[in-house]
Every structure is written in structure tokens, then in C-alpha cells.
N, C-alpha and C positions, 0 to 999 in steps of 0.2 A: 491313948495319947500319942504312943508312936504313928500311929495309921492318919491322924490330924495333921500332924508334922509331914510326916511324906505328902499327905495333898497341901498344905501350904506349900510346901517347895514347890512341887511341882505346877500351881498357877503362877509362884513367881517366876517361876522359867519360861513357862507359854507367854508372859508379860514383857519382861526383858528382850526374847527373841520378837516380838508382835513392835515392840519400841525400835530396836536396831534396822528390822528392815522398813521401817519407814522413815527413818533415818538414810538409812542408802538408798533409797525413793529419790526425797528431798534431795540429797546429794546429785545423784544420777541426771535427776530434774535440769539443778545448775549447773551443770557441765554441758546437756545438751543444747540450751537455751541462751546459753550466757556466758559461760565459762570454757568453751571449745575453739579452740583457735582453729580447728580444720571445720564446725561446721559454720564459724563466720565468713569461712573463705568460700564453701560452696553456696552462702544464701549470698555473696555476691557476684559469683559466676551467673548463678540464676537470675540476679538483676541486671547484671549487664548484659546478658540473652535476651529478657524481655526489651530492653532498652531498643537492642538491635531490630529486633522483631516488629516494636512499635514504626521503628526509623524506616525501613523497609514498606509501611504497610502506607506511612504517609508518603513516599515519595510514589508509592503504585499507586495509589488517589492521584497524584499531582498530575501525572502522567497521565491517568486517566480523561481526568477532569480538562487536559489539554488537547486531548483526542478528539472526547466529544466536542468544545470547540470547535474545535476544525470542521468535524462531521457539518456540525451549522452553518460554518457558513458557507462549506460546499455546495449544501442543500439549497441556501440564500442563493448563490450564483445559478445553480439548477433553475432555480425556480423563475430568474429574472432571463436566462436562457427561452424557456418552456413559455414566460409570458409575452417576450420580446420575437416568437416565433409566432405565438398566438394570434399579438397585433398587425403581426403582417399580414395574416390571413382574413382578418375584418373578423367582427362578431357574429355577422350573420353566420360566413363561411365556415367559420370552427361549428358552432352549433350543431347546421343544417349536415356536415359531410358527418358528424357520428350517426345523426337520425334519422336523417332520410337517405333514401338509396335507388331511389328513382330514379333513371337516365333523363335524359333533354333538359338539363340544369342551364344556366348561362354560364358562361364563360368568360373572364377578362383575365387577357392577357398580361404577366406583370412580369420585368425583370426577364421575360422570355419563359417564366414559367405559368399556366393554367391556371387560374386561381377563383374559386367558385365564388359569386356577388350575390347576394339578396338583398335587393334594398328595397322597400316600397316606392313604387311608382303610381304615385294618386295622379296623375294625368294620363296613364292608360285606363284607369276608371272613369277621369270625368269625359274621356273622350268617345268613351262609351255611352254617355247618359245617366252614368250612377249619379246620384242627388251629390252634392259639394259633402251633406252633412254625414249620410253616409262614407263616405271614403274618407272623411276626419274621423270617423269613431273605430272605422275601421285599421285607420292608419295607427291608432291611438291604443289600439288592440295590439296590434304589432311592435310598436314600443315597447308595450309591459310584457309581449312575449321575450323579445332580446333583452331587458334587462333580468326576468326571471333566470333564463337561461345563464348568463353573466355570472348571477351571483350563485347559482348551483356550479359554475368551471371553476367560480374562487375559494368556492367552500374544499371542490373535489382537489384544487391543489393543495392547501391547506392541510388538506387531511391523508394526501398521501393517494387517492385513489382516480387522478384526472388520467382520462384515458381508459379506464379501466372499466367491468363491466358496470357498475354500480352506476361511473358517470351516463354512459348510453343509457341506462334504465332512468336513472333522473331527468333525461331531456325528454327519450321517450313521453315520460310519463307526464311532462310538458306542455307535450305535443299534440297528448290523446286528450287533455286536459283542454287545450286551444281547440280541440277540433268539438268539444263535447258544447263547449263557449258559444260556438257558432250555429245558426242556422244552414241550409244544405250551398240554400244560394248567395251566402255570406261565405261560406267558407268558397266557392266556386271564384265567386269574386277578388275574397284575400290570396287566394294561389297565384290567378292569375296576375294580380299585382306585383307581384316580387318574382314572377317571370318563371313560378315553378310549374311542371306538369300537373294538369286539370282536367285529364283527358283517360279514357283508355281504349288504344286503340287496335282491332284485331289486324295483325300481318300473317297470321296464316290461320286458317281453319281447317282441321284433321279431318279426311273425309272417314263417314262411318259413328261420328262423334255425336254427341245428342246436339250441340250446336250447329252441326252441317245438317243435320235430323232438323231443327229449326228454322232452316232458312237465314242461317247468320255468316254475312260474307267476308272477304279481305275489305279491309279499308273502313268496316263498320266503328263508330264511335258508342261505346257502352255507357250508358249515364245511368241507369238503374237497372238495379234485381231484385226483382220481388218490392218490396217496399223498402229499400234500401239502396240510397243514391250511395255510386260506388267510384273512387278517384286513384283508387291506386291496387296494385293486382291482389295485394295480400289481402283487402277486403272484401274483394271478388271470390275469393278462396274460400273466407269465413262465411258469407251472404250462402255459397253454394252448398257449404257444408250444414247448414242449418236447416232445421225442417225435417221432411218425410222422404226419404231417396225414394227418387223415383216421381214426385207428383210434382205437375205441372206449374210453372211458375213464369211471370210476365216480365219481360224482360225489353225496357224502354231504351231503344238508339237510335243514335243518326246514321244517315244514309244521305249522302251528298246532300248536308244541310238539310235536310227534312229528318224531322221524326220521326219515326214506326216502334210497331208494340209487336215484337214475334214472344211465342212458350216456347220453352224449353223445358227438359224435367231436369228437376234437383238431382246434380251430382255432380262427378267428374263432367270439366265443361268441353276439353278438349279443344281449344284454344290459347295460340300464342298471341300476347298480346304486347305492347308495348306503350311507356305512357308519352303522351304529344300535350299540346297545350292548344288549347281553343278559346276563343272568348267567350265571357262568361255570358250565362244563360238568361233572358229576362226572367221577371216574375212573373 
């Protein structure tokens, strides 16, 4: 009975102690939550910090958001800059001075400055004897070549990249695209209309060169290599490099207005050349 006695007391006491301290739980609870006057004053410190922090974060947007702004319409003024220097120079001239590079261009003089022209001139064709119909389709060609070009300079400004290599690769690729368009003596024709070089012409031949080995003189005019009519030096380049070094290839030019057919062998040609403008070639 005694030893009953001792373990009831003793759960009453693990009881009482197990009550008390959840009692001071609860307590503790509301004092920190609810009942704390120092920690109602730091959970308002902490709000009036975020308050700041917020206030701070919006007026760095505002700022922001006034910057870019500006940024635009600097850009806007860039851009009516860059298009208002453009139109001075005609559409032809902005085009043709990124992608071609050929000397003996024309010339007009403007404001005392140089200023390159391409325009199609359909009465130096018909005054040739090219058909009316021809040099309208042809002229009509050329149309859709300056407006393509146009809207690849508006896109490249647009986009950030005018001037830049991507624009030259776009007209370029224009260009190869106009020439691939044409037949050999259309495209002889369209040069010579907008008054660009059609020609290529030898000003000095290396002696010892497989070209002077050829019988190929000062003053010759190069119209083909191999099977491949050639207008400008850098396809002259590619035409030589192709094929078998070394083996003999025909090579079609004028000589004071007459034709002649000399070989050469494929390779290094060993000629300076430079390009001139001739008129175009019958059929």
C-alpha cells in the first residue's frame, strides 16, 4: 500500500510540473507575440525599413524608366541623322559604295563634294540597238534590285547592325543574287547602263608570268576564262584558281576591237589589271 502511494504521488508530480510548464509556454507565447512592448516597437522599425527600401527601389525604376527614354529618342535623332545623310547620297550610291569596289565609277559632283550616281540610263542601250523591250525589263530589274537593297538598309537600321558587316554581306548577297538573275550579255548590258565597269583591263603584264608565256599584252581587254565570262578582278581570281594547276585554258580578249582566243595555264596569272567600261557586247 505504501509503495502504491509513493507512485501515485509521484505521477501527480510529473503532472503538475508537465501543466505548469505549459502554462509558461502559453505565457511566454503572449508576451512575445502580443504582449511585448519592445518587440511591437522593433516589428515597426522593420516596417518602416521595408517602407524605405520599397520607396527607394521605386524611385530607382522611375529614374530608370526616364533614362531609357531618353536613350530612345537619342537613338530616334541617330537614326533620322544616319537616314537624312543617307538621302543625300541617293540609294543607288549608299548601296553600290558598301558592295562594290571597283574603280572607274561616275562621279557627280555635289555641294563640292564627290558623290557616286547609278542610275539606269535606258538610252545608252537603245542607242546601242538593244530591243525598247529588253532595256524595260532590264530597267525593271534594276528597280527591284534598289528597292531590295532599301529595305535590307531599313531593316539594318532598325536592327542596330547598318553599316556593319552583316549589312555588306546582305547587299553582297543581293548582288551575287542579281548577277546569278542575269544572263552573261544581260548582265554586260545592265553595267554598262548605270555607267559601272564591264571591262577588265590589262595595264601591266609581268614578264616571265604564264600570261606574258601567253602572248597576253598591255591594253588587252579580258572577257573570258575558260568558260567563264569574267567582269570584275576578284572572279578572275576565282575562274584561275579552279580546275587542274597547271593545264591549259582559253582565254577570250579584245585587242584593239577585235577578238582573239590565246592559253594560258591555270594559276597564278601574273597580271595587273584594272576595270574600264566598254560597250556592251552583241549576241
Amino acid at each position: 500500500m505504501a509503495t502504491r502511494n509513493v507512485r501515485n504521488g509521484l505521477l501527480v508530480g510529473i503532472l503538475l510540473g508537465a501543466v505548469a510548464a505549459l502554462v509558461g509556454g502559453v505565457l511566454s507565447l503572449r508576451a512575445e507575440f502580443g504582449e511585448s512592448p519592445s518587440v511591437a516597437a522593433d516589428d515597426a522599425s522593420a516596417l518602416d525599413k521595408l517602407e524605405r527600401v520599397l520607396d527607394r527601389e521605386v524611385r530607382q525604376r522611375k529614374a530608370l524608366s526616364e533614362r531609357v527614354a531618353e536613350l530612345d529618342e537619342e537613338l530616334s535623332r541617330l537614326r533620322v541623322m544616319i537616314l537624312d545623310s543617307v538621302e543625300s547620297l541617293g540609294v543607288g550610291a549608299r548601296e553600290n559604295s558598301l558592295a562594290v569596289d571597283d574603280a572607274g565609277r561616275e562621279k557627280q559632283s555635289e555641294a563640292g563634294t564627290d558623290v557616286e550616281v547609278f542610275r539606269f540610263d535606258d538610252e545608252a542601250l537603245l542607242s546601242r540597238g538593244i530591243r525598247p523591250e529588253e532595256v524595260e525589263r532590264l530597267h525593271d530589274r534594276w528597280v527591284l534590285h534598289e528597292l531590295d537593297t532599301a529595305a535590307v538598309s531599313d531593316q539594318a537600321l532598325r536592327g542596330g547592325w547598318f553599316l556593319q558587316k552583316r549589312h555588306s554581306a546582305e547587299l553582297n548577297r543581293l548582288n551575287r543574287q542579281l548577277r546569278e538573275d542575269l544572263e552573261d550579255e544581260e548582265y554586260d548590258r545592265y553595267l554598262y547602263a548605270l555607267g559601272k565597269p564591264n571591262r577588265l583591263r590589262a595595264v601591266e603584264v609581268f614578264k616571265g608570268s604564264s600570261a606574258s608565256e601567253a602572248g597576253l599584252r598591255r591594253g588587252d581587254i579580258i572577257l573570258r576564262y575558260g568558260e567563264k565570262r569574267v567582269f570584275r578582278r576578284g572572279e578572275l581570281l576565282v575562274a584561275a584558281a579552279a580546275g587542274q594547276l597547271g593545264e591549259s585554258v582559253a582565254i577570250e580578249i579584245l585587242r584593239n576591237g577585235n577578238p582573239e582566243t590565246i592559253y594560258v595555264e591555270r594559276g597564278p596569272f601574273g597580271v595587273m589589271l584594272e576595270p574600264s567600261r566598254g560597250e556592251p557586247l552583241s549576241d
